[in-house]
N, C-alpha and C positions, 0 to 999 in steps of 0.2 A: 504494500500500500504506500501511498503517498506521504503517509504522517503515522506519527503514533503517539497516546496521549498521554498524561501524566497529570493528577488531581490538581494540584495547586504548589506554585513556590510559598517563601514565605510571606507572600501579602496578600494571599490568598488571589492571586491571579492563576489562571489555567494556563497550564503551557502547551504546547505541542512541538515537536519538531518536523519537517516538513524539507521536500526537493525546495530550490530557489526556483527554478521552473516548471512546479507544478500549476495545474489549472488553479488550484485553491489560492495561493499566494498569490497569482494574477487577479484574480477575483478578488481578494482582500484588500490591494492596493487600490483598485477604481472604490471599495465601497470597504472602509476595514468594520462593520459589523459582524458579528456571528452568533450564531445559537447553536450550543451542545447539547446535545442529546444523551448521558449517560443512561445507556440499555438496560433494562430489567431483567430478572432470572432468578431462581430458585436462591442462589446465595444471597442477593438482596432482598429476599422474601415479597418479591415481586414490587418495589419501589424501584423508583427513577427518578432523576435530576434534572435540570432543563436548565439553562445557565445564559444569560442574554448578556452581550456587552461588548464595548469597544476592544479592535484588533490591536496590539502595537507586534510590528515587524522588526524585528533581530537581527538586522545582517551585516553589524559590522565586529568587525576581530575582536575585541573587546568583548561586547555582547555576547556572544557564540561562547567565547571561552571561561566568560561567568556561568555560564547556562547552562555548560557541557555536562559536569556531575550530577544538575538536578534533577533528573530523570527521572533517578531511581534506577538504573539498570545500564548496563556499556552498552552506548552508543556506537563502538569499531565497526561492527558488522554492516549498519545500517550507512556511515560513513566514514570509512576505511584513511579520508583525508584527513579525519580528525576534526577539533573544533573552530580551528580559521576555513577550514575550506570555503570557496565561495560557491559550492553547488548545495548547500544547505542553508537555513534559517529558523529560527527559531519566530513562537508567536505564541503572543501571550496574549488572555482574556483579560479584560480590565472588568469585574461583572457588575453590574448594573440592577441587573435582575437576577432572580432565580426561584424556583418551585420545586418542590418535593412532591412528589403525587405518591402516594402510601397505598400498595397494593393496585396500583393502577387507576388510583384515584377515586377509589372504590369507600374506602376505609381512611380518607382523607388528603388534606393539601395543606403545605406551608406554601407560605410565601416568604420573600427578602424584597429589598430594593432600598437601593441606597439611596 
């Protein structure tokens, strides 16, 4: 896949890392909103996330190699040039909103917004 995601840094923004030339980063930079979907399943006892809010894009050497560790997991595999490469980026959520739906909204909802 084009990206792979990771819950939050410490300011509770969402990050992803991501190709520099995937369709998503070109779509971010005409419009940087986005909305996450975290999927439901038996381990979450059927809850989901939904996280609305401003893109910032990650692409300079600096950036990348603050980012690199936060994953949670080695990033080599995915990019082999390491954390200055410039065929990756990093992108974080700035969220604005967000919803919990409990059981698939069944058995409730939060809500957040800043």
């Amino acid at each position: 896949t084009a990206y792979e995601i990771r819950n939050c840094d410490e300011f509770r923004r969402v990050l992803f890392r991501s190709r520099a030339d995937s369709r998503k980063v070109a779509n971010l930079r005409g419009n940087p909103r986005a909305t996450v979907h975290f999927a439901v399943g038996p381990n979450t006892n059927w809850d989901s996330c939904i996280v609305w809010g401003a893109v910032e894009i990650v692409d300079d050497d600096a950036g990348r190699t603050a980012l690199w560790d936060k994953m949670g997991y080695d990033l080599t595999p995915f990019e082999p040039g390491g954390p200055t490469a410039d065929s990756h980026v990093f992108l974080r959520i700035v969220p604005d909103r967000a919803v919990i739906l409990r059981n698939y909204g069944i058995a409730g909802r939060e809500q957040w917004r800043r």
